[in-house]
C-alpha positions, 0 to 999 in steps of 0.5 A: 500500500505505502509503495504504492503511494510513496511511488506514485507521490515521487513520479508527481515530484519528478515533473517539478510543476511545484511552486511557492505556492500552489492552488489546487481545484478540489471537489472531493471526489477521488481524483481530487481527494487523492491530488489533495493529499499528494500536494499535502504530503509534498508540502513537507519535502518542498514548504510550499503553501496549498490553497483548495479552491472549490467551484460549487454549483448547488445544484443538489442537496448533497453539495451543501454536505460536500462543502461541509467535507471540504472545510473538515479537510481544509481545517485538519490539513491547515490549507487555505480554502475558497468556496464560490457559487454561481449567481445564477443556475446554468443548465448546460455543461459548456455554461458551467465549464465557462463559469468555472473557467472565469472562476478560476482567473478571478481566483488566480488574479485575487491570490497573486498566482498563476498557476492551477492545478486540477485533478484531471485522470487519464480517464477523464482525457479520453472521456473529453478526447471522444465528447470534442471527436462527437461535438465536432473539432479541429486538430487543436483542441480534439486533445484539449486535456494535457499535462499542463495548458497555459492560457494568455488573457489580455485586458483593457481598462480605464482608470478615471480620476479627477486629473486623467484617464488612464489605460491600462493593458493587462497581459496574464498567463495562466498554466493548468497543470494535471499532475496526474493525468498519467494515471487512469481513475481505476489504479486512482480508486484502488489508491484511495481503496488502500489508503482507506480515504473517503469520497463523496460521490456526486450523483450527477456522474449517473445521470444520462442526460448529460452528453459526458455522462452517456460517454463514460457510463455507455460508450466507454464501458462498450468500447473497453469490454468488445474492442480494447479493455486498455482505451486509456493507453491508446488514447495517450498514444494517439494525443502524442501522435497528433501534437507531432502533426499539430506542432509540424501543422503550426511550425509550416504556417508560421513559416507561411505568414512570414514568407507573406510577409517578407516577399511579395506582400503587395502582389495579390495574385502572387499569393492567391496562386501560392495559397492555391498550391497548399494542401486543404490544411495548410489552407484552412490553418493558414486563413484562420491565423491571419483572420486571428492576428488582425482582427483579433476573433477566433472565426468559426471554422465553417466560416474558414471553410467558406472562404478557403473554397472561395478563394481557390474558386477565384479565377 
């Protein structure tokens, strides 16, 4: 049991993602539980201090009860611990994954950090990898859960006094790290089985009317028992192969935008004739960066599509 653990408490040690201070998203469930004592048992070898943050929607009755386990933890461990609500109920998951994003720059911005870490499992990565393949996506966010995602936010503001107005510009980087995303929520749970921890269980993991939900407890379920029982594995290999192709994807636009730039700017046939000759992808890639880097958008990819067609249509 302590080998287990002790080993799995180095492998996380190993990436140094750890910094002075670390906050840490909790919702008590065994993911988050298991990353809580972790970081816990880290902060004696490294003196990092921990604040939990605990994004809760109250939208059942056992919420109020998993709040009230959370300050048991927070208290008992000596964390810092942040409880925030919604003003509002939202109905859909894309409205609570906003929130809760938001949620999470206000707090990072209000404690001076920049850096979050979140309890997300080799599991949950291939849960998200199908529901963006069933939504419909591109290359870039069809594996959306990484070992760490940085996220850039630029703001503009007025401050008004009595003597001027003033404008302020600010620039901030948040970095999402999944300390342990390496491991699938099956060895998780038989983790917390030997370490005797507890778990709340949210009942709305069971209900079929969400679309993850109909992923993890009918897709996933038939995909491991009649085609392959080791899907979280596959999955890895599969992200890894992609983010080749997207890095080589991304590196051949750049060097596309900057020829554009550097030769032959003004000749619009010139560059309508090269655009022509490019492969479907680079096409798309390439019109999306530029509709993204002067107007400032990200424009819908069938809008992309439109406007590649036209131009190869052109005569």
């Amino acid at each position: 049991m302590q080998g287990n653990f002790v080993y799995t408490v180095y492998q996380i040690y190993k990436q140094n993602f750890f910094f002075k201070k670390s906050v840490l998203a909790i919702s008590m469930g065994t993911d988050s539980l298991l990353l809580v004592i972790i970081f816990n048992v880290l902060d004696k070898i490294i003196n990092t201090k921990i604040q939990l943050v605990s994004c809760n929607h109250f939208n059942q009755r056992i919420n109020f009860y998993t709040i009230k386990e959370i300050y048991k933890m927070s208290y008992l461990l000596k964390n810092e611990l942040t409880i925030t609500c919604p003003i509002q109920t939202y109905k859909t998951e894309t409205q609570n994954r906003v929130w809760r994003h938001q949620l999470f720059r206000r707090v990072l911005i209000l404690s001076k950090q920049n850096n979050l870490y979140l309890a997300h499992s080799q599991t949950d990565k291939v849960e998200t990898t199908f529901f963006n393949l069933l939504r419909g996506t591109t290359l870039n966010t069809l594996i959306s859960l990484d070992n760490l995602n940085s996220y850039n936010w630029i703001e503009f503001f007025y401050s008004s006094n009595v003597i001027k107005n003033t404008l302020y510009i600010n620039k901030t980087k948040n970095n999402y790290f999944r300390p342990i995303l390496p491991y699938s929520r099956k060895k998780l749970q038989q983790l917390n089985l030997e370490l005797e921890l507890p778990n709340c269980i949210d009942s709305t993991n069971f209900t079929k009317k969400y679309k993850r939900n109909q992923i993890r407890l009918i897709l996933t379920p038939i995909i491991r028992y009649y085609i392959n029982n080791n899907i979280e594995t596959q999955i890895d290999k599969f992200s890894i192969l992609s983010k080749y192709d997207l890095y080589y994807l991304e590196s051949m636009t750049n060097k596309l935008i900057l020829f554009i730039w550097s030769k032959n700017h003004t000749n619009i046939n010139f560059i309508k004739n090269e655009f022509v000759k490019l492969p479907k992808s680079l096409q798309f890639r390439l019109l999306k960066k530029l509709i993204q880097i002067y107007s400032g958008n990200n424009i819908n990819s069938r809008f992309i599509s439109k406007l590649v067609n036209q131009i190869t249509n052109l005569n």
